[in-house]
N, C-alpha and C positions, 0 to 999 in steps of 0.2 A: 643783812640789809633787807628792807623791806622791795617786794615785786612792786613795780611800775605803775601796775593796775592798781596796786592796794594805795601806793601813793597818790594818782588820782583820786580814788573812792572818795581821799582827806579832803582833798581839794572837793570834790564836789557835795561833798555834806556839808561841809564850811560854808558855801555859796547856800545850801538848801537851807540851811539854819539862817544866816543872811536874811535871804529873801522873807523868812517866816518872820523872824523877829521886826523887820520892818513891814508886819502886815499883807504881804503878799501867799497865796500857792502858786505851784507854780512844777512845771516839768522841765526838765534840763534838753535843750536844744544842739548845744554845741561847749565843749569844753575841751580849752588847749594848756597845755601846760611847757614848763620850763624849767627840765632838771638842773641844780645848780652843782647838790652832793648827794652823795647816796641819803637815804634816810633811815636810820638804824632801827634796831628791833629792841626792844627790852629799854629805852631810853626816854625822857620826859620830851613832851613836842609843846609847840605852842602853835596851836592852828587857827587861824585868825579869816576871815569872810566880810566882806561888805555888798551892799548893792551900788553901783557906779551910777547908772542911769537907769532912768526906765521911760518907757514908747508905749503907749495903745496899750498892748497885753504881752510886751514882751521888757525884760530887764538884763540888763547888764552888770554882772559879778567877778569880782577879782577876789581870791583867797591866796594865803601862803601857808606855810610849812617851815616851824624854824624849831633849831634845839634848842636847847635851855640858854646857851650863850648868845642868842639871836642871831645865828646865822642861817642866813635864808638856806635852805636845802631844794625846797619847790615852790613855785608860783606860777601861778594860771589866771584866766579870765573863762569866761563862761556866757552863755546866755541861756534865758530860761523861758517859754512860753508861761504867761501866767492865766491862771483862771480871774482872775480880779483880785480884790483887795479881801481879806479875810473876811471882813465884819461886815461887806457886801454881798458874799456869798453866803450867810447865815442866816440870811435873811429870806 
């Protein structure tokens, strides 16, 4: 079974991918999680991230953690300080 912390990590690159695919950067602020089942090692996952909301320069992200059979293992929310919107910053 994978350690807690590694399980987080999913959870919070799921959110950082999130946030990027919809155009944001962004630093992780706060992230909580919700163990359901252990989360195995050697086993296929589906790790899934959205952004929920977003305020000024901050965003709100929920990601989960399921095995092949779609059973939730972990889920969390998150928030994330943003720098702006990608194509704003490149500029």
């Amino acid at each position: 079974m994978a350690h807690g912390g590694i399980a987080i990590a999913l959870l919070d690159e799921a959110m950082a991918h999130a946030a990027g695919f919809a155009g944001y950067r962004g630093l992780t602020a706060r992230v909580t999680a919700r163990f359901r089942r252990p989360v195995p090692l050697g086993a296929p996952l589906r790790i899934e991230g959205r952004v929920a909301w977003v305020r000024r320069n901050a965003l709100g992200l929920e990601a989960s953690v399921c095995d092949a059979d779609g059973n939730v293992l972990l889920e969390g929310e998150g928030s994330f300080i943003s720098g702006g919107r990608i194509e704003e910053s490149a500029q």
